[in-house]
C-alpha positions as CSV (number, residue, x, y, z in Angstrom):
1,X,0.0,0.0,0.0
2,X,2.7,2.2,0.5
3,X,4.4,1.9,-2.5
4,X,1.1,2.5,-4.5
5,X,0.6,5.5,-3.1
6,X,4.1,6.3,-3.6
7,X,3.6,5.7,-6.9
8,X,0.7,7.7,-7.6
9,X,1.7,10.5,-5.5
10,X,5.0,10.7,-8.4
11,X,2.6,10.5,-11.2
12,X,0.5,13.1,-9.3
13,X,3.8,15.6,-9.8
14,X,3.5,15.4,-13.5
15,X,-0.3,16.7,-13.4
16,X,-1.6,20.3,-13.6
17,X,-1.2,21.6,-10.2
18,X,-3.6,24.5,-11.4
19,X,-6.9,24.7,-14.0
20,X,-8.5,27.5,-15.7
21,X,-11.3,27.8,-18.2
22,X,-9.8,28.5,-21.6
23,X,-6.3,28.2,-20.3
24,X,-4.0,25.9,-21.9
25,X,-0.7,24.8,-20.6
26,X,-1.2,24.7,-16.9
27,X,1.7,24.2,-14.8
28,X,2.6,21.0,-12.8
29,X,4.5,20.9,-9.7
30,X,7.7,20.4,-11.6
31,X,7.4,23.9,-12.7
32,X,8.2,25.0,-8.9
33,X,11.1,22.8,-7.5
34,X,10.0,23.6,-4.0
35,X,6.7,22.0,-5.0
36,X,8.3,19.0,-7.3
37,X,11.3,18.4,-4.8
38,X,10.3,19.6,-1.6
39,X,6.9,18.5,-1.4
40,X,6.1,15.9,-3.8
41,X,9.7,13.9,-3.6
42,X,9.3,14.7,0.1
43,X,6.6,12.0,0.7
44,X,7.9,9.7,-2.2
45,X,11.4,9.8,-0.1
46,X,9.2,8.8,3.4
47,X,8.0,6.3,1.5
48,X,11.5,4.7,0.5
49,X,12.7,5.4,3.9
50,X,9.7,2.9,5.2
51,X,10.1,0.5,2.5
52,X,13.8,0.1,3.1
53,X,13.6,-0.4,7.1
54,X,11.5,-3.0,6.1
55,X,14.1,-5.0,4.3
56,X,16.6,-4.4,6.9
57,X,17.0,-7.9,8.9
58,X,17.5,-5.3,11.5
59,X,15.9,-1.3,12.0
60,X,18.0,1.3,11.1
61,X,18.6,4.5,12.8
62,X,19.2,8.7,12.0
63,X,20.4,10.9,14.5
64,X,18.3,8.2,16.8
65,X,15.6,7.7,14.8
66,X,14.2,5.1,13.6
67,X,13.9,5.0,9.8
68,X,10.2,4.4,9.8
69,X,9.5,7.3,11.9
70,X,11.5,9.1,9.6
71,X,9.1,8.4,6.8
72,X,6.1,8.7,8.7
73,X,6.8,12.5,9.8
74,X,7.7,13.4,6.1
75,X,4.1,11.7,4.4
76,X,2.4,13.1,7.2
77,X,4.1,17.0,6.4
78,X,3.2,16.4,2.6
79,X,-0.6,15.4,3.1
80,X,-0.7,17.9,5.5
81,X,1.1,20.8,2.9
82,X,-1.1,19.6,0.1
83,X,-4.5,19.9,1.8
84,X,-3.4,23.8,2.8
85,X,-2.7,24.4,-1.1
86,X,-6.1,22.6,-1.8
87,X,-8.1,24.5,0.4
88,X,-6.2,28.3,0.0
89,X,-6.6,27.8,-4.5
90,X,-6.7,31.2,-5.7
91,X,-9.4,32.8,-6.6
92,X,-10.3,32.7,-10.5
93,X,-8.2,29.0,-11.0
94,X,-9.0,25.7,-9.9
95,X,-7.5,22.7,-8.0
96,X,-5.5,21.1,-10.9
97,X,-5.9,16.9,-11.2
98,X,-1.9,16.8,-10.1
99,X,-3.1,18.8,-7.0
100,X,-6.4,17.1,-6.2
101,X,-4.9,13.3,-7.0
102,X,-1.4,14.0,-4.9
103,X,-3.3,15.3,-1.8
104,X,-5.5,11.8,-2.7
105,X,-2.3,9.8,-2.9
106,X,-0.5,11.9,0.0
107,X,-3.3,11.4,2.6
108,X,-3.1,7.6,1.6
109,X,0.3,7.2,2.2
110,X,0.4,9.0,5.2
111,X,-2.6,6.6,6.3
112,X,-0.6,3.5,5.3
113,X,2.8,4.6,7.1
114,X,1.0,5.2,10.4
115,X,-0.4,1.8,10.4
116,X,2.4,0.3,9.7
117,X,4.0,-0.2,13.2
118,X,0.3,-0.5,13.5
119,X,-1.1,-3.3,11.7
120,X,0.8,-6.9,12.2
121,X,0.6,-7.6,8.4
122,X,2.8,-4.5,7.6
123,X,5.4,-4.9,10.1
124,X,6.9,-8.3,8.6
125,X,10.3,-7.5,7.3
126,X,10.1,-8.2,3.5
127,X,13.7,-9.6,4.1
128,X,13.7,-12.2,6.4
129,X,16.8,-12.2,9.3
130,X,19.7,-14.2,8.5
131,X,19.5,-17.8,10.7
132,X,22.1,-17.8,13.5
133,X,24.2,-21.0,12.3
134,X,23.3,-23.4,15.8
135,X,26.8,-24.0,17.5
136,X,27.5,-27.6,17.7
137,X,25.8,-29.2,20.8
138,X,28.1,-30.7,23.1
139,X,28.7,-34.3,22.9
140,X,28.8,-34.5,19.1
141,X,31.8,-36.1,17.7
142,X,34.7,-34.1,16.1
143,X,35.3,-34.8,12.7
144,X,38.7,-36.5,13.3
145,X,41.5,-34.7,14.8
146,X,44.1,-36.2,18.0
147,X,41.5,-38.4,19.8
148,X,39.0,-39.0,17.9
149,X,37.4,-43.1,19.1
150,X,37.3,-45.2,16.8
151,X,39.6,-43.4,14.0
152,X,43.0,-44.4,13.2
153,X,46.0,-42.6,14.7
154,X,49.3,-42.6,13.5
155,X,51.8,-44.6,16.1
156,X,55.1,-43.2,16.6
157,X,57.6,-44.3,13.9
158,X,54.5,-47.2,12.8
159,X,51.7,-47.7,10.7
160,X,48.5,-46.3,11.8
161,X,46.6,-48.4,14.6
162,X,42.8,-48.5,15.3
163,X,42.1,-45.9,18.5
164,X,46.2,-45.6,19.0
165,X,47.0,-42.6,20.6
166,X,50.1,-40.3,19.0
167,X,53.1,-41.2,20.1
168,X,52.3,-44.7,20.5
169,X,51.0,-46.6,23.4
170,X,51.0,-44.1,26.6
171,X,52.9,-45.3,29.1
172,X,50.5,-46.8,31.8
173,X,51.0,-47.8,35.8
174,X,48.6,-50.7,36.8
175,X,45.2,-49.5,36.8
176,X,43.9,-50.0,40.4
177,X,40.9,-52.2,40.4
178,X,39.0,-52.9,37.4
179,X,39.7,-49.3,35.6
180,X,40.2,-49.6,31.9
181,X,41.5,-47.0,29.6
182,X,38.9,-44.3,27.9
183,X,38.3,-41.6,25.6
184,X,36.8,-38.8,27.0
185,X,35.9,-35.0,26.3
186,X,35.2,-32.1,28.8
187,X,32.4,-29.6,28.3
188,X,35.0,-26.3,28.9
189,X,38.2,-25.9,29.2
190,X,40.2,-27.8,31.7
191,X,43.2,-27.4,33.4
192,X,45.7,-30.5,34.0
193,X,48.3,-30.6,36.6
194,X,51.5,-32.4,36.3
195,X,51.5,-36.2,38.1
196,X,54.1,-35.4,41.2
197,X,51.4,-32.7,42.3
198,X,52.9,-29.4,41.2
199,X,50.6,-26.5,41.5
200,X,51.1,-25.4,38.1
201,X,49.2,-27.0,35.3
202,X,51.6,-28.6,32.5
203,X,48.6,-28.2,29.8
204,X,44.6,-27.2,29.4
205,X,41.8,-29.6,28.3
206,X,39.7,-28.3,25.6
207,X,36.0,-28.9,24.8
208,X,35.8,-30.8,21.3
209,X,39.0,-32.9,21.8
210,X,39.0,-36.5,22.5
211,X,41.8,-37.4,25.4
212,X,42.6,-40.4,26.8
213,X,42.4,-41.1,30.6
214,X,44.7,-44.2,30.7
215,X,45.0,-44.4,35.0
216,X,42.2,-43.5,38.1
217,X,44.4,-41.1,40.2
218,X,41.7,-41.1,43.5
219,X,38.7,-38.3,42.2
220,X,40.9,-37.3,39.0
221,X,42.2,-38.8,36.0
222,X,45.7,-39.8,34.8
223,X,44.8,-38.3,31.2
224,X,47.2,-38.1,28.0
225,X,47.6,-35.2,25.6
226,X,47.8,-35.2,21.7
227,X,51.7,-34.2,22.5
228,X,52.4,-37.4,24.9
229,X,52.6,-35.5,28.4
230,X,50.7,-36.9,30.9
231,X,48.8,-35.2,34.1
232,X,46.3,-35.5,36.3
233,X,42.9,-33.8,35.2
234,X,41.5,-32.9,38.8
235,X,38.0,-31.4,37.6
236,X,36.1,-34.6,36.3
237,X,32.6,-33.2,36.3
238,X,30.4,-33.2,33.4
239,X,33.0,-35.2,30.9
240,X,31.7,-36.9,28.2
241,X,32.9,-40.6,27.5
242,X,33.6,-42.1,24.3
């Protein structure tokens, strides 16, 4: 609805603006720039101004505007200019049809862009918003990469073995009880301390990376990174098993 009107409010412009009897060659609005420019562009430009925040994925702003309420202040100040000329016509002329069918066309437009933020059906961006991509939910498998169960892994100085770890087998102790090795991933980034207990960690866990806990060290695990170094991941809450 808005663009109609936009339409016929720029067709408008090219009409006589004034009528007499037995006078040919009336002038349009074009024949005054204030009148073609200022006041006929001036609602046609609202009405781009409209049209365009609507294909924005987002609303755009001027000088902390919104562009919508932009374009509804400058339809609104051309119906409202138009009906003044319509109603103050000179004495001796007529309203000309680019006069009376732009104030028709104006007062439409002016209708339509206030019941835009208005009316549900108008407010639909004629551009739909870009889909966020969906982050990878935890617990999905990495597509290869040190760790990965079940994908073959290059031994040290060998050919590739089934699940083998880089750098060949790890170095185990005896597992205490019935513990048996495991590939596992933690859900944020972990620190892992070195295995004589220093303070410091020697390396950090990260989410998406499959390790290897090869040894139960009391609440922790005795886990393996993808450069050989072994420590003791402390924090064994929420890990995921392979």
């Amino acid at each position: 609805m808005v663009i109609g009107a936009a339409v016929l409010l720029f067709i408008a412009s090219f009409l006589d603006f004034y009528s007499a009897a037995g006078f040919s060659g009336a002038p349009n609005a074009w024949d005054s720039l204030g009148e073609g420019l200022g006041l006929y562009m001036g609602g046609v430009v609202g009405a781009a101004l409209i049209v365009i925040n609507r294909c924005l994925p987002q609303p755009r702003k001027i000088v902390g505007l919104e562009l919508t309420a932009v374009g509804q202040a400058f339809t609104i100040l051309t119906a409202w200019i138009l009906f003044w000329f319509l109603v103050d016509v000179p004495s001796g002329i007529d309203a000309g049809t680019g006069l009376v069918l732009g104030f028709i066309a104006a007062l439409l437009l002016a209708a339509a862009a206030v019941a835009t933020p208005v009316v549900p059906a108008l407010q639909a961006a004629l551009v739909p918003a870009p889909k966020p991509v969906a982050p990878q939910p935890y617990g999905g498998q990495p597509q290869g990469g040190y760790g990965y169960p079940g994908a073959q892994q290059p031994s040290f100085g060998g050919q590739p073995q089934q699940g083998q770890p880089f750098g060949g087998q790890p170095q185990q102790q005896s597992p205490a009880g019935d513990f048996s090795p495991f590939w596992f991933a933690v859900p944020v980034p972990r620190p892992l301390y070195a295995e004589d207990g220093s303070p410091t960690p020697i390396a950090e866990l990260a989410p998406g990376t499959w390790y290897l806990a090869v040894e139960q060290r009391g609440p922790g695990l005795v886990a393996q990174t993808q450069d050989g170094r072994r420590g003791v991941l402390q924090d064994t809450s929420g890990i995921q098993r392979g």
